[in-house]
C-alpha positions in Angstrom: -38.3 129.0 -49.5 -38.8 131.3 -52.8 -40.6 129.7 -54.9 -40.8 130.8 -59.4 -44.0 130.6 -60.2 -43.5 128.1 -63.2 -44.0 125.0 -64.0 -41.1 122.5 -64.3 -41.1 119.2 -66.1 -38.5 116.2 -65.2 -37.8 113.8 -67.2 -35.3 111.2 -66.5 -32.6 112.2 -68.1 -30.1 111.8 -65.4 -29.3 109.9 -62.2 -32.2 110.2 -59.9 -32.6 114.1 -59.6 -34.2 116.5 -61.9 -31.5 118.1 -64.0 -33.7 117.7 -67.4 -36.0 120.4 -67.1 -38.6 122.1 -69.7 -40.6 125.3 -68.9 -43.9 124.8 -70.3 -44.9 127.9 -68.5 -42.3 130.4 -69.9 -44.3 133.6 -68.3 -44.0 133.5 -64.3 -47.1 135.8 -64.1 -49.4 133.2 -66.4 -49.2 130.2 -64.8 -52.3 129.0 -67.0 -50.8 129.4 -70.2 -49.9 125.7 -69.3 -52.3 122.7 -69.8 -53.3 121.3 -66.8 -53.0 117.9 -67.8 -49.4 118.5 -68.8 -48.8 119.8 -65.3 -50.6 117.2 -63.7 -47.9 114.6 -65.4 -45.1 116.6 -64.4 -45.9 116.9 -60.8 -46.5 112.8 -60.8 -43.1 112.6 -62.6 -41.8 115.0 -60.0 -43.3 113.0 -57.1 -42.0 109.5 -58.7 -38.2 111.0 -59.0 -38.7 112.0 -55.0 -40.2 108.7 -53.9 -37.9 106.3 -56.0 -34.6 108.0 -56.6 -31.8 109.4 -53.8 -34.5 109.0 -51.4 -34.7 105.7 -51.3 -30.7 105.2 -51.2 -30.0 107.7 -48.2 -33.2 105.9 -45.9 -31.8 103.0 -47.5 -28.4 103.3 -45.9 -30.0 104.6 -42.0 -32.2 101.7 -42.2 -29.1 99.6 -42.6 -30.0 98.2 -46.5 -27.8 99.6 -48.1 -24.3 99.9 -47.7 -22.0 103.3 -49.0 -18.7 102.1 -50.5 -17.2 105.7 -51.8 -17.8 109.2 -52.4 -21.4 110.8 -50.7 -22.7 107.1 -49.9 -19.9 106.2 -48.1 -20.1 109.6 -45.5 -24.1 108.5 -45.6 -22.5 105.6 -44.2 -20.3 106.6 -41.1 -23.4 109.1 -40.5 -21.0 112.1 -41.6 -24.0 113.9 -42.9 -24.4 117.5 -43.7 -27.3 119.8 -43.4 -26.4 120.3 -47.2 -26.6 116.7 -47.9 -30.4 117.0 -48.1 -30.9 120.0 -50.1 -32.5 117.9 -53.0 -34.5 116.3 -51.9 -36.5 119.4 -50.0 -36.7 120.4 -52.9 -38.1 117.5 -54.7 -40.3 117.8 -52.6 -41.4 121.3 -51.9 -40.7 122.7 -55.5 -40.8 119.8 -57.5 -44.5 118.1 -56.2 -45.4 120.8 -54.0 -45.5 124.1 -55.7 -46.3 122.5 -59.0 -49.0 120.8 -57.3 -50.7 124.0 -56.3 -50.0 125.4 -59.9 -51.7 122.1 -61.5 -54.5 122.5 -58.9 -55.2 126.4 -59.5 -54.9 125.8 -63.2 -57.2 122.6 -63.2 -59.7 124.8 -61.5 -59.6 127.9 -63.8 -59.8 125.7 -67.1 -63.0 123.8 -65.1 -61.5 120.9 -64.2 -63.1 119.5 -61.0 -63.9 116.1 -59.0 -60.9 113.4 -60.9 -58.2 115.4 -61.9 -58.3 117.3 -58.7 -58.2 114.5 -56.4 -55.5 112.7 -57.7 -53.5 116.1 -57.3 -54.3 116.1 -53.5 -53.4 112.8 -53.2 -49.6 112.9 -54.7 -49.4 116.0 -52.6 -50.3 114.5 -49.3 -47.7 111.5 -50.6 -44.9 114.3 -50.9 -45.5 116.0 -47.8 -46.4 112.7 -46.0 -42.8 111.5 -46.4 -41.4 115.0 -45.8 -42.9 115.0 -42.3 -41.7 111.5 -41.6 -38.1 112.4 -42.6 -38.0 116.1 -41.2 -40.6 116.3 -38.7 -41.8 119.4 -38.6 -42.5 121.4 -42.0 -44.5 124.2 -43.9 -47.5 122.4 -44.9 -50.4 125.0 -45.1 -48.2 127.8 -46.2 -46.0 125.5 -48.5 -45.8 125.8 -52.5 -47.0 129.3 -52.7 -44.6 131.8 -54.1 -46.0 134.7 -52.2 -44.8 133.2 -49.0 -41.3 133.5 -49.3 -40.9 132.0 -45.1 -43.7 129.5 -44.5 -44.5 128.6 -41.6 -43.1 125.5 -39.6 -46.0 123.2 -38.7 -45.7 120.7 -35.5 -45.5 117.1 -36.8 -48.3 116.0 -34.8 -50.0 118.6 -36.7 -49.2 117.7 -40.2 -50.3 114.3 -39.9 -53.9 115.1 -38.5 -53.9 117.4 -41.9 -52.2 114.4 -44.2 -55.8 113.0 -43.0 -57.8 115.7 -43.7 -56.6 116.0 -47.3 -56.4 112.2 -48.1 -60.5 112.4 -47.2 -61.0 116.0 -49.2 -59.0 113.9 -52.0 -61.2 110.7 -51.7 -64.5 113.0 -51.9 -63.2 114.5 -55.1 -62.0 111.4 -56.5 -65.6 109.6 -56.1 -67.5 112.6 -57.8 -66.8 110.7 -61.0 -66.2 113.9 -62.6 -63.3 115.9 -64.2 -61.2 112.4 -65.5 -57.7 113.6 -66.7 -57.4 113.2 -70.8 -56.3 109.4 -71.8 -52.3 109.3 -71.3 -52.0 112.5 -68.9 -52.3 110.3 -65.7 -49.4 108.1 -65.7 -50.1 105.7 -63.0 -53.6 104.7 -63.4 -55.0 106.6 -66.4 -57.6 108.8 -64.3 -59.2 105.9 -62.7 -60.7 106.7 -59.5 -61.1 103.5 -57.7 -57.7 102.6 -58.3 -56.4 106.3 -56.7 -59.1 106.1 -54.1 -57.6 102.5 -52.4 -54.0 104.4 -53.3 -55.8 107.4 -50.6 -56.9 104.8 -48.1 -53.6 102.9 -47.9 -51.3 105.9 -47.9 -54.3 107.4 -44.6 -53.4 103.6 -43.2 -49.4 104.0 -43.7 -49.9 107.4 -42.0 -52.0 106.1 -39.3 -49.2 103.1 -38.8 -46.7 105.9 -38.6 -48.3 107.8 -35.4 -49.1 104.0 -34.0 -53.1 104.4 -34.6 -53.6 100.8 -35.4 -57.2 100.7 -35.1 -57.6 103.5 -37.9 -54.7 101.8 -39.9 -56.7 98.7 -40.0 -59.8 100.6 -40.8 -58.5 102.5 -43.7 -56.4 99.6 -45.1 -59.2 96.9 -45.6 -60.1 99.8 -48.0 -56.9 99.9 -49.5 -55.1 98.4 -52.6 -56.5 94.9 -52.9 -54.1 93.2 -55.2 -51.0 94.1 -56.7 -52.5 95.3 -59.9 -53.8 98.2 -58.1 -50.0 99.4 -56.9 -49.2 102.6 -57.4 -45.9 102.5 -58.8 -43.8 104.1 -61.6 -43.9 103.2 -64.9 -40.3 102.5 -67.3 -39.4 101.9 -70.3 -36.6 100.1 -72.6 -34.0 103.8 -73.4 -31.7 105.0 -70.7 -34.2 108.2 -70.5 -37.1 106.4 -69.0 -35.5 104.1 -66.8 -35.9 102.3 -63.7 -34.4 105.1 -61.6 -32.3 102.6 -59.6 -31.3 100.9 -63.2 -30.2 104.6 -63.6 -28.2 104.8 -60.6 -26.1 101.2 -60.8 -26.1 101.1 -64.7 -26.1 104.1 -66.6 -24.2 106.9 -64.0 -21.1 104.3 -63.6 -21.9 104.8 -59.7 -22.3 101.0 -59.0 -19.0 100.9 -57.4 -20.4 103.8 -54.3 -23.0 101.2 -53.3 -23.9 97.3 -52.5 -26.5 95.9 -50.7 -25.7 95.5 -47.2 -24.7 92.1 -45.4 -27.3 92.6 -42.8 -30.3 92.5 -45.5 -28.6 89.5 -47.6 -28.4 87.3 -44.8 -32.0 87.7 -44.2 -32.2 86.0 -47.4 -29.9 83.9 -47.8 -28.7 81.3 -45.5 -24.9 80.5 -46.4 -24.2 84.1 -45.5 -22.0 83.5 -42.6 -20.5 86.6 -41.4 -23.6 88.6 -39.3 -24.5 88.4 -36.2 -26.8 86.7 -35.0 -28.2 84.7 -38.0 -30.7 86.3 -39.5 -32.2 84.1 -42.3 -36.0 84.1 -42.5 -36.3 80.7 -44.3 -37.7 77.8 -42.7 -39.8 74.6 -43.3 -42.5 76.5 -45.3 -40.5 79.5 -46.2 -37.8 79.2 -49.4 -36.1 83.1 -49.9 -34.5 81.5 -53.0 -36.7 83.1 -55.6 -37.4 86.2 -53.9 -33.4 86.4 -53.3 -32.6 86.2 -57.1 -35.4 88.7 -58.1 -34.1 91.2 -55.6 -30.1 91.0 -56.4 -27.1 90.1 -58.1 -23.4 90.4 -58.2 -21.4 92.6 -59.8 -18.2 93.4 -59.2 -17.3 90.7 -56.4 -20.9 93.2 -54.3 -24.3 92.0 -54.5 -26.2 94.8 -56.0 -30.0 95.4 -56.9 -31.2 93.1 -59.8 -30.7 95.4 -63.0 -31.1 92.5 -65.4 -34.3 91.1 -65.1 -35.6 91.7 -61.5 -36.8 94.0 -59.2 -34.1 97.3 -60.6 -34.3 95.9 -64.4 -34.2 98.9 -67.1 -38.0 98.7 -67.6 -39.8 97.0 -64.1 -41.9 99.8 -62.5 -41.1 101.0 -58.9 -43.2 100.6 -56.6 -44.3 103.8 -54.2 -47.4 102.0 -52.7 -48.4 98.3 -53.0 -50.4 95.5 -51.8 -47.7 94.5 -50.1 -47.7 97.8 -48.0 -51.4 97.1 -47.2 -51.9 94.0 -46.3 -48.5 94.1 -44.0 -50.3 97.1 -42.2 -53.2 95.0 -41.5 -50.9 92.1 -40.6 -49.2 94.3 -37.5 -52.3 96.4 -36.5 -53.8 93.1 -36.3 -51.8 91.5 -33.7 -50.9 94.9 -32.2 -54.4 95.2 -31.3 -54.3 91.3 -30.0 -56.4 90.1 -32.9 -53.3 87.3 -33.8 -55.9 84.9 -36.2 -56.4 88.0 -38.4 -52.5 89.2 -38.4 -51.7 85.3 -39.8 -54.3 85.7 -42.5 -53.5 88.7 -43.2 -49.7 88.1 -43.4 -50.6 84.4 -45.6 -51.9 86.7 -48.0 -49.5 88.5 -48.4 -47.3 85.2 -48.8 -49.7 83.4 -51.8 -49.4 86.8 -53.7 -45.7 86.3 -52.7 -45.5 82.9 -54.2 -47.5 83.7 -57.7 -45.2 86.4 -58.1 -41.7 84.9 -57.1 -42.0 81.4 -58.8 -40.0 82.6 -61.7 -37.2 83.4 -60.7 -36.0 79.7 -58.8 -37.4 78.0 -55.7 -39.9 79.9 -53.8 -42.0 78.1 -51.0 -44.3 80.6 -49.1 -46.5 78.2 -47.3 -49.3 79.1 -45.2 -48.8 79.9 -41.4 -50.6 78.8 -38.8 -50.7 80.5 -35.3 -48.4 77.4 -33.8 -45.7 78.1 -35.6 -45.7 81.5 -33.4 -46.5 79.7 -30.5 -42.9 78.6 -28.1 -41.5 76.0 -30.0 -42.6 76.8 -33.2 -41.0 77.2 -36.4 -41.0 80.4 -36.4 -41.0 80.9 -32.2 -37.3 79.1 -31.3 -36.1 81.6 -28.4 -38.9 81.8 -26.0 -40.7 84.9 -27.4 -44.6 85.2 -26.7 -46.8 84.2 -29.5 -47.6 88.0 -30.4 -44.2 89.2 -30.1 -42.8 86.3 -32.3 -45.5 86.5 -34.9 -45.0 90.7 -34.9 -41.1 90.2 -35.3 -41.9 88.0 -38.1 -44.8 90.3 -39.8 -42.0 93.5 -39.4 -39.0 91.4 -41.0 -41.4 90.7 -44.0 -41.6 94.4 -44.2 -38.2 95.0 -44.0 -37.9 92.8 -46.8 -40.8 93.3 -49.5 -40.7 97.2 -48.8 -36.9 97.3 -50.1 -36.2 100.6 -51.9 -39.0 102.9 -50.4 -38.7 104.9 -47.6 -40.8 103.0 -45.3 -38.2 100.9 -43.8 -36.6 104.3 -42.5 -40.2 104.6 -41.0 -40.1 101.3 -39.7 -36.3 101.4 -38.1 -37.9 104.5 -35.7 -41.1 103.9 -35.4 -40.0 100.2 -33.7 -36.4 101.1 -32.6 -37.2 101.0 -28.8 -39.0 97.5 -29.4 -35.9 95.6 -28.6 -37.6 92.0 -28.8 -39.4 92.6 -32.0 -38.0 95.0 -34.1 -35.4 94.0 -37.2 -32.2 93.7 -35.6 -29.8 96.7 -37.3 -27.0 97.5 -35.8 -25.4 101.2 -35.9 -23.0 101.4 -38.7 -21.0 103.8 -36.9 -21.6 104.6 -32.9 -24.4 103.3 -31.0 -27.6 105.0 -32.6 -29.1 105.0 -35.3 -30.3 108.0 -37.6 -33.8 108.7 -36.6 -34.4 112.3 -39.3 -32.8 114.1 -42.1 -31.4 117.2 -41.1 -32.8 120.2 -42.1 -31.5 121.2 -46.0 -29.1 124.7 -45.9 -31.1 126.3 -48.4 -33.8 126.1 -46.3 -31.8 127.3 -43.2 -30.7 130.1 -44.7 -33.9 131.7 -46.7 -36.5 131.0 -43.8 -36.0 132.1 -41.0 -39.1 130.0 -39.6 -37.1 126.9 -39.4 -37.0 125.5 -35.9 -34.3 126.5 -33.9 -32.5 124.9 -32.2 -31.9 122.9 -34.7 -32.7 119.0 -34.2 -29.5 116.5 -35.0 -29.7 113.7 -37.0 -30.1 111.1 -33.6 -33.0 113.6 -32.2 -35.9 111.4 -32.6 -38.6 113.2 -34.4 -42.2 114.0 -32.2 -44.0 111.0 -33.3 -40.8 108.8 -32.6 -39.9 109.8 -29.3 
């Protein structure tokens, strides 16, 4: 992994990846000559491009959302992946976010920047490395982004979560010194604000937490998490092909539309006429209308249901969400009732359902009425095969994931982390074979610069450590 030791600026230019690219830093051996505020942008442009743009379509197709119709996203389909096939997004991740990170961070501190700015660097490099881990498994993490290090060191999964903690809390302590606020403008997301990045910290250390099956701390960390959907930490857009919705991009602007649709599997879920899946999976019921929610997500085009591009959730200018009040109050929904505490896992999943319904009522008939533990219970609504209360109420608390966390990588978290839950988990069924893809492979460039990378190699059905 040989890193230049300059700073790179994306702007979106092109169809999810970084091919527009400014060096603001044109001497490799003065990495200050940049501003650190325009390096902190860049890295959170870097970070958005990695969390909302080929990402989200690959996890999107091995969490069986999205389904590949021709060229690349057709072989991501059948599972015909290469270890080439994920070359860009390593390095979105450990060039893009990562090395610039340690750049903005170094440079921040030289020009006496401390406390603010500093923390909300730690925290989009935790988010980088944080989905790195949970797609690879093991990675450089203390050793990564530094250009001296030309083979970092591989770092046991296990490992790199208990030090995604660690630097979420250094992050959080820098954030609340109330100090060191990045200039108006350089902070895309929130401005500099340091209690909206702080509950941003706290939910990504309760995502983290969900993903290694701590419940307990996920439920600690998310009641101090994003509180309402104002406080989302997601990607702004605007109105010109060059600063939009990266999935807009993608369906709209590249003429790619025609590689990819929506799969059958996550429209039936919202929409009961759909007829050809097995067994049915729509979620509506007496208090629950999908109508709404359906027509916000997608549309036609072309005879295939695509993302909406026109005025929904993949419209030119609608931010993407990375992490949302969603997220967090569906974490505290399932550590809830995995730790047998099933009142608070209803309330916590109703309120996710009233934001649902102020939100949704736009776009037709939405009905998100509130639950009640009964309809969990045998018999119930929501409870017509038999299940226990728990399990029923957890199946229904990880389809709502499945659903509101469309087009992040969490579902491709979710499909592994549950996949031996057979009475619970969402129902996807193998597009090809009888497994599912449970890691990205290790990128060639990677294999063939750094001779640290684990060998043997892990395949693409090799659960990763926290999986298994």
């Amino acid at each position: 992994m040989k890193f230049k030791h300059i700073f790179i600026l994306i702007t979106f230019l092109t169809i999810g990846c970084e091919k527009g690219i400014d060096e603001l830093n044109d001497n490799p051996n003065s990495p200050t000559s940049a501003n650190y505020d325009l390096i902190l942008t860049g890295v959170e442009i870097g970070n958005a491009v990695l969390q909302t743009g080929e990402m989200v379509r690959k996890t999107g197709i091995f969490s069986g959302q999205y389904t590949g119709l021709d060229r690349a996203h057709l072989t991501y389909t059948t599972y015909s992946v290469a270890s080439s096939s994920f070359n860009s997004q390593w390095n979105e991740v450990y060039v893009d976010v990562v090395s610039n990170s340690r750049v903005a961070e170094s440079v921040a501190i030289e020009q006496g920047v401390d406390g603010i700015g500093i923390g909300i660097i730690k925290v989009i490099r935790a988010m980088a490395l944080g989905t790195a881990t949970s797609m690879w498994g093991d990675i450089p993490f203390d050793e990564a982004g530094y250009p001296d290090i030309e083979n970092p060191s591989f770092e046991s999964q296990t490992v790199v979560y208990q030090k995604l903690q660690q630097l979420l809390d250094e992050a959080i302590l820098d954030l609340s010194k109330g100090s060191g606020r990045p200039p108006s403008g350089a902070d895309i997301h929130f401005d500099g604000s340091p209690s909206e990045w702080i509950a941003v910290a706290n939910t990504l250390k309760a995502r983290y937490y969900l993903h290694t099956k701590d419940y307990n701390s996920a439920t600690t960390y998310a009641s101090l998490g994003i509180s309402s959907s104002s406080g989302n930490l997601a990607v702004p857009h605007g109105s010109s092909n060059d600063d939009a919705n990266l999935t807009y991009q993608f369906f709209e602007i590249g003429v790619r539309g025609s590689d990819l649709k929506v799969s059958d599997f996550l429209l039936s879920m919202m929409d009961s006429t759909i007829s050809n899946v097995s067994p049915a999976n729509y979620r509506g019921n007496t208090k629950t209308n999908e109508t709404a929610r359906y027509a916000f997500m997608f549309r036609s085009s072309g005879g295939e249901i695509i993302p909406n591009t026109v005025n929904g959730i993949s419209a030119t200018d609608q931010s993407a969400n990375m992490v949302s009040y969603a997220e967090n109050q569906l974490i505290l929904a399932e550590s809830a009732v995995r730790l047998g505490f099933l009142e608070s896992g209803v309330n916590a999943l109703n309120a996710h359902r009233s934001n649902l319904l102020s939100t949704m009522s736009s776009f037709g008939a939405a009905k998100y009425d509130a639950y009640q533990l009964s309809d969990f219970e045998n018999g119930g609504i929501e409870n017509t095969d038999g299940l226990s209360t728990a399990n029923s109420l957890l199946r229904e608390i990880l389809e709502e994931r499945y659903v509101s966390l469309f087009n992040t990588t969490e579902n491709f978290s979710d499909t592994r982390r549950t996949d031996g839950e057979s009475l619970v988990r969402v129902q996807v069924i193998p597009n090809n074979g009888t497994d599912l893809p449970q890691r990205f492979l290790y990128p060639q460039t990677e294999v063939d610069r750094n001779s640290n990378v684990p060998n043997p190699i892990p395949g693409f059905f090799e659960p990763t450590t926290i999986n298994q």
